[in-house]
N, C-alpha and C positions, 0 to 999 in steps of 0.2 A: 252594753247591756249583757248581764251575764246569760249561759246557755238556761232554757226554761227547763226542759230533761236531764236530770241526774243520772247517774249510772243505774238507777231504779227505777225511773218513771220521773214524775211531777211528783214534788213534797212540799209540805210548809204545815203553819199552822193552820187549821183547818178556819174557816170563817174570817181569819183574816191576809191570809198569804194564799192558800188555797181556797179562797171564795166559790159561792155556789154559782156564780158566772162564771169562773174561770172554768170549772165543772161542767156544766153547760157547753161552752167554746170547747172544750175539749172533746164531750162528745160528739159535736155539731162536727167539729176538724176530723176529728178522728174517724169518726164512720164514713164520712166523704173521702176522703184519702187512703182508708184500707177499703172500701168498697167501689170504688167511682167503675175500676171498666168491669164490675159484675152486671149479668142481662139480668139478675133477676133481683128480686125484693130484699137485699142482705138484713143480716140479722146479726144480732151480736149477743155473747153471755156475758154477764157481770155477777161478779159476786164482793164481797168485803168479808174484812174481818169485824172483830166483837167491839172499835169504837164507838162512842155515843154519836162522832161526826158523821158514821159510815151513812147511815139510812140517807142524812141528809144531801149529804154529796151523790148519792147512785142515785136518787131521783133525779136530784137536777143536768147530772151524768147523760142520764135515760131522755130527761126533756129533751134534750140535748141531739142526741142518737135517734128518735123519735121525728124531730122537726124537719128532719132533712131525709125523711124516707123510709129511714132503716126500722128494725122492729128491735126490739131489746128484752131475751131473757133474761127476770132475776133471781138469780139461784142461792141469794139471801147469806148467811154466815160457812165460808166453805174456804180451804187453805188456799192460797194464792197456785200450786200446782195442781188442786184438783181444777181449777179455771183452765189452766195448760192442755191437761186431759179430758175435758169434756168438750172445749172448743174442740178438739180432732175428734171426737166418740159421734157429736151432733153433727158434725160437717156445717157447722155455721162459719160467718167468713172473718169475724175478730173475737178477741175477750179482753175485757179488763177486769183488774183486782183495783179497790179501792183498801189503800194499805196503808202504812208505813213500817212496816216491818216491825222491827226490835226497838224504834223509838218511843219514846213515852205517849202516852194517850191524845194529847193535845195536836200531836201531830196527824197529820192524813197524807195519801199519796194518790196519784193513780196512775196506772203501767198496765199498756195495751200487749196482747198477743195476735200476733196474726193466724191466718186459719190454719198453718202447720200447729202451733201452739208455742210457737217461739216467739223470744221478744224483740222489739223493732230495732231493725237497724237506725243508726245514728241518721240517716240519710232520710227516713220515711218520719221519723221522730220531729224533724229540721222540718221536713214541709208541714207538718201541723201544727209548727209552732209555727212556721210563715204567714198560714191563715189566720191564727189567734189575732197575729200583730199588725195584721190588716185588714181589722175588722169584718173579716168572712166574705170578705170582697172577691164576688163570683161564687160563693157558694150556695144552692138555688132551694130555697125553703119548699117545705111541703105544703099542699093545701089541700082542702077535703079528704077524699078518702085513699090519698097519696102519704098522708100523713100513718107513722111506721105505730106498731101498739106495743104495748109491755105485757108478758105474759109471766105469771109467778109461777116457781117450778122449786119451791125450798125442800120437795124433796129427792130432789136431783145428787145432793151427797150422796144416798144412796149409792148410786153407779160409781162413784170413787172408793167407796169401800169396796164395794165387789173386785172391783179393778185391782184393788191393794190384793186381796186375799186370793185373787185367782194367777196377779203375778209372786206371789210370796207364798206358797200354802206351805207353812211351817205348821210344827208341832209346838206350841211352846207351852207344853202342857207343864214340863218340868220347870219351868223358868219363875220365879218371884221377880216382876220387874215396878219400880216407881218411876210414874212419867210426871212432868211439868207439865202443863198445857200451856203456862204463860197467860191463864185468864184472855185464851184468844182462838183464834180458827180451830186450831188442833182438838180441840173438844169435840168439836163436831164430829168430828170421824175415826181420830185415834185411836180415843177410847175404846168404842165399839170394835173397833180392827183389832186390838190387841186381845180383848176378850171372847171374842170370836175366834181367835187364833188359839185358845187355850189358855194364853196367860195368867198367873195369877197376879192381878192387876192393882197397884195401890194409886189412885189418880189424886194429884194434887192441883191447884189452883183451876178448877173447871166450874167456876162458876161466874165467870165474867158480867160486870152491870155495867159495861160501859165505860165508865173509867179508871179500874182497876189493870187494864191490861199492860203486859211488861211489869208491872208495879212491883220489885221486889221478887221477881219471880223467872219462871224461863231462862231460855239460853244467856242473857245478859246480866244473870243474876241466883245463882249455882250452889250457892250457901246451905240454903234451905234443904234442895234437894242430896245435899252430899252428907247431911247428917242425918237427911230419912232413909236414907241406903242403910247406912250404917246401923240405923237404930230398928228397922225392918227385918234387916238382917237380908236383905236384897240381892238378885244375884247381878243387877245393872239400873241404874237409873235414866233415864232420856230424856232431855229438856229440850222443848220448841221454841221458837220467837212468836211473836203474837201472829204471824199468817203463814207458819209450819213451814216454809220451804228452805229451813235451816235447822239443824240438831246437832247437839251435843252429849257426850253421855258421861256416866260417873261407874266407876270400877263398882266393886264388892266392899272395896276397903272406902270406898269415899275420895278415891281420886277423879279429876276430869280427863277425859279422853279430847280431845279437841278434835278440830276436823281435819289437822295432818294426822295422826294417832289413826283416827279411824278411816282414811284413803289407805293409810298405811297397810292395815291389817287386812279390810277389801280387799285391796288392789295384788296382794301377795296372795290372797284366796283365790283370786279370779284368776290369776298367774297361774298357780298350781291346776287348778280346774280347765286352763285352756279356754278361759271366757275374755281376756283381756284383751284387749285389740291390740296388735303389735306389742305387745306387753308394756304400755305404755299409758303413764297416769299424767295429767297439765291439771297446775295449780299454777299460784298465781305468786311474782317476786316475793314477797309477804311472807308466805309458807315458811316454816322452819328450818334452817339449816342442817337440821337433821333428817330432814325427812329427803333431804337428796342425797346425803351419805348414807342412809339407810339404803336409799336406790341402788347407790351403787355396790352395798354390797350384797344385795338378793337380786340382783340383774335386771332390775327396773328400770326404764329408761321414763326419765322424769322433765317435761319439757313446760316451759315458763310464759306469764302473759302477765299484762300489768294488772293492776289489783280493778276487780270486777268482775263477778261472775257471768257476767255479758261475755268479755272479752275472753273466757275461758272457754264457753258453750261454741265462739266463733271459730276457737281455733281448732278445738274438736270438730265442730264441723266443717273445715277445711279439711283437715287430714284424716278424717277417720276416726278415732279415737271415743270410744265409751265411757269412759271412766276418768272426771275432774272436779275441781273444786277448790274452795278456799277454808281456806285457817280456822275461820270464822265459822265452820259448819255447811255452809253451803255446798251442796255435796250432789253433781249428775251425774246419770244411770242413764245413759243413750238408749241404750237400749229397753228403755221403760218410759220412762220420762223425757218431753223436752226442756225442763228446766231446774232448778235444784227441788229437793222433797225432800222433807224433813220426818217423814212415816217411812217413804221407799230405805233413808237410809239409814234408820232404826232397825227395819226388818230387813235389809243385808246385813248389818252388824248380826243381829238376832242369830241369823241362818249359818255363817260363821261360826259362834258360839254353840249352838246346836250340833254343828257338823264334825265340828272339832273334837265335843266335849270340855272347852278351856275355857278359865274365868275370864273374865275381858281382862283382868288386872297382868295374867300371862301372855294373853295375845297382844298386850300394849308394850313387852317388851321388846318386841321387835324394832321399835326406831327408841332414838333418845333424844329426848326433848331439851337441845341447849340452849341455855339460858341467852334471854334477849332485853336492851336496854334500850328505851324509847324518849327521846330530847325532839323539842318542837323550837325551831332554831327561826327568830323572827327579821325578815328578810324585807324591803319593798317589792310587793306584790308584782310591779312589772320587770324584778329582775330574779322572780325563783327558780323560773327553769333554768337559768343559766349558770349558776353554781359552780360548775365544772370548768366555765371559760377561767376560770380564775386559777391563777398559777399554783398559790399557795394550799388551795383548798383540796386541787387535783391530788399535790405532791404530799398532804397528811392524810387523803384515802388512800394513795399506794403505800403510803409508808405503814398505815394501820394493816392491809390485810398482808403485807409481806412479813410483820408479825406474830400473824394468826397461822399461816405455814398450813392453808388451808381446813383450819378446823375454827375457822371464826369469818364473819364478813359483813360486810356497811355497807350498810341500803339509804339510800337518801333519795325521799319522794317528798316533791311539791304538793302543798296542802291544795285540794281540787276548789277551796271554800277559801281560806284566809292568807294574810300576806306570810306566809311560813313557810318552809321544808320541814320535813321530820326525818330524824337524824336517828336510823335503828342500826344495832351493831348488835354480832351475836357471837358470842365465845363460848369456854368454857369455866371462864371464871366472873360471877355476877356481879363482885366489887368490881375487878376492872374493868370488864365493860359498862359499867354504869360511869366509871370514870373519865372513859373515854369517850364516850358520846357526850359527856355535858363539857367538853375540855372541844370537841370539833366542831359541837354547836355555838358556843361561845366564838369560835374562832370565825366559823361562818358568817355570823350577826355580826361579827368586829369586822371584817370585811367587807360584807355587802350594803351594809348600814350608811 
């Protein structure tokens, strides 16, 4: 039976993969296992983003959380990091988001924070799925007035914008910026932070019904927003995913800034300024090739985790480290936040650009983005991680990156979902490496097959 936790929480299709029992079991598991040796009455936040599954899921979330003691605030439509930041502001003892990110409408998630406002270790994740799958056996229901309440508090964003504006107080009076909202969370608070901040603001997809969100729009989908730059006459555009804790942005001219681009340019500000910890930025094997020779030539020391912004926030918190994130946007600020925020890292870019005076289109050439070639190489499922045990396979990845003479390299990750590897190679020539990854994938599947 596969692991019930993704690298995000619990995902599926809402109603039939993600059921309102399973929702239920989840919060019943969940608030017993982050609550049990609390003396007093725990309580937990929930919020979701703008699906039409959300309401249905956090009720039965809440039944859930409720039946077993605990009390549950619902703080209604609010990005997945303002849930991170309000569980630490309230001192309550867990949060959950009911999400699925960047996926299309259909789908739903849900991903607990502990009362620091970080997310669960794999270890704490594992015993609430333990419970699920032994039917709550030993978990001691409430009765009478032991039984936990729901209190509504929808206007609790509030405190996340003040939050944003009193750790960001920029001027962005000079700025023309176009945001995405993605038709999701980001609505809620963006907008108002950015025009509160001075901005002259042009907002596009924020009028979410439910099942428009992600649709054509937001960080997954960049089109839209890179020709209202243009045609705005824009000084940056910003695109969210549908529950904000991820962002991308688009130059002046209509380019994208991805989330190495913009560590990049961070991370060299916070350098200069003396805010970087050990001057030291961890993103994840994924990241760009470029964006570790760029390291090495502005003296960043650039340290690597496998792909998951879990596994990135862990390592930071092992060693210290403020400042990481992934390709994808996902982008932590230790020192602000405990998990990605897709407004925090809008308004560092912002304040950058601000401080500078540079268009973002200047400040992006600081790294260069080389070209990357993606083959999905179909293997039997109980033989992908081992790839490598195979003689032939080893000896045409050493032979490709002795090739590349260090300006090129092959990453080969096991699909976490289907019987595959994915075969990435990045050079600086995009015919040949498109050549060569579908010339190593072939050779893989001829082999392991």
């Amino acid at each position: 039976m596969s692991r019930m936790f993704g690298t995000d929480g619990v995902r599926g299709v809402a109603g039939t993969e993600l059921t309102t029992l399973l929702a239920m079991q989840l919060g019943q598991a969940g608030a017993y296992v982050l609550t049990k040796e609390k003396a007093h009455q725990p309580t937990i936040i929930v919020g979701c983003d703008t699906r039409i599954s959300g309401g249905m899921l956090a009720n039965a979330l809440m039944a859930g959380i409720c039946s077993v003691g605990a009390n549950a605030i619902y703080a209604g439509v609010v990005p997945t990091p303002a849930i991170a930041y309000l569980t630490r502001k309230h001192k309550v003892d867990a949060g959950v988001v009911i999400s699925a990110s960047h996926n299309p409408m259909e789908f739903n998630g849900i991903k607990f924070f502990n009362g620091e406002g970080y997310k669960l270790s794999d270890q704490l994740e594992d015993e609430i799925e333990a419970l699920i799958q032994n039917n709550m056996k030993d978990v001691p229901i409430a009765t009478g007035s032991s039984v936990g309440k729901v209190e509504y508090r929808l206007d609790i964003k509030e405190e996340y914008i003040s939050f944003m504006k009193k750790k960001m107080p920029l001027d962005l009076s000079g700025l023309k910026i176009v945001v995405d909202c993605a038709e999701g969370a980001s609505h809620a608070t963006s907008v108002k932070t950015l025009r509160d901040l001075g901005a002259n603001l042009v907002a596009i997809h924020t009028r979410p019904d439910g099942t428009n969100i992600n649709a054509n729009c937001g960080s997954t989908h960049m089109e839209e927003l890179r020709a209202r730059v243009v045609y705005e006459k824009a000084d940056i555009g910003i695109a969210f995913d549908g529950d904000a804790d991820r962002m991308l942005a688009v130059d002046e001219l209509g380019n994208v800034a991805d989330g190495d681009q913009v560590m990049a340019i961070i991370g060299n500000h916070m350098k200069q300024n003396g805010t970087l910890k050990n001057n030291t930025v961890v993103v994840t094997v994924m990241s760009n090739l470029g964006f570790s020779l760029m390291g090495e030539r502005e003296g960043l020391h650039i340290e690597k985790t496998k792909v998951g912004d879990r596994y990135v926030l862990e390592h930071m918190l092992e060693h210290g480290y403020n400042l990481g994130g992934e390709q994808s946007g996902h982008i932590i600020f230790l020192d602000d936040n405990t998990t990605g925020d897709g407004l925090l890292s809008a308004l560092h870019l912002l304040e950058v650009m601000v401080q500078t005076g540079q268009k973002l289109s200047e400040l992006s050439k600081i790294m260069e983005v080389l070209p990357q070639a993606l083959v999905n190489a179909k293997v039997p499922n109980h033989k992908k991680e081992h790839y490598m045990e195979y003689a032939e396979i080893a000896e045409a990845v050493r032979a490709l990156e002795e090739k590349f003479h260090g300006e090129g390299r092959v990453l080969i990750r096991p699909s976490g979902t289907e019987p595959m590897v994915r075969v990435m190679i990045e050079g600086k020539d995009q015919h040949a490496i498109e050549n060569d990854a579908r010339e190593l994938a072939d050779l893989i599947t001829n082999i392991m097959l």
